[in-house]
C-alpha positions, -999 to +999 in steps of 0.1 A: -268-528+408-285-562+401-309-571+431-304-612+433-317-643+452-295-662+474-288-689+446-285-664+421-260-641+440-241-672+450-235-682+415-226-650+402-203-649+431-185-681+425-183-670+386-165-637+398-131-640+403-116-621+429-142-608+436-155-593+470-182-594+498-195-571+517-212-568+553-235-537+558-248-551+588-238-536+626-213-551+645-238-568+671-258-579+638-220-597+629-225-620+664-256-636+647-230-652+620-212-639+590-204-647+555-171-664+554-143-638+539-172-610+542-154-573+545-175-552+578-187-516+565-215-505+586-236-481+568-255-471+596-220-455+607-223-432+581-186-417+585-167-449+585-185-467+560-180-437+531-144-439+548-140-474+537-161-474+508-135-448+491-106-471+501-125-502+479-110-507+447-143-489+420-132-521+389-139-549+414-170-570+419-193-562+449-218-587+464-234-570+495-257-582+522-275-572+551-296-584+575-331-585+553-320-574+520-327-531+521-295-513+537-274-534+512-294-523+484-289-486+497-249-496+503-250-508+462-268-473+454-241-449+470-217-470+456-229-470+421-235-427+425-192-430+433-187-450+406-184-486+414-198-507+383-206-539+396-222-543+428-250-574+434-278-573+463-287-599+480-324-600+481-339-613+517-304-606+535-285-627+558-315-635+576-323-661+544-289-673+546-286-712+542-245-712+544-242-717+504-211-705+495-180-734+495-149-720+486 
């Protein structure tokens, strides 16, 4: 797991291709905005998000975000522990968000 800034994240993100991002936040945390393309896997729904997690493809690239930057960094450790080899934090969450990303 590799804890990044928003810039940092975001070009790492852009460099990765196909790669994936992922929402750790609750579903009335998604009505505050969302990342555009950003795959839902609430991990404070323990049950779905190990559920989903084990559908996710372990060879792809990961970048996860939450609301301030501490559930995704636990979503990027259980992930790692099952195997996953590239997952990226990003540090400060959603709630640092500037809209960044242009695909």
């Amino acid at each position: 797991m590799k804890n990044l800034s928003q810039h940092d994240w975001v070009a790492a993100l852009l460099q990765q291709q196909g790669a994936k991002i992922l929402d750790v936040r609750t579903l009335p945390e998604l009505e505050e905005g969302k990342i555009p393309e950003a795959i839902n896997l609430d991990i404070l729904n323990p049950q779905d998000f190990m559920e989903g997690i084990e559908k996710l493809d372990k060879s792809s690239h990961y970048f996860v975000y939450c609301k301030a930057g501490s559930r995704s960094a636990q979503a990027c450790a259980i992930m790692q522990q099952l195997g996953f080899e590239h997952t990226y934090n990003l540090e400060g969450g959603f709630s640092e968000w500037n809209g960044a990303i242009e695909y």
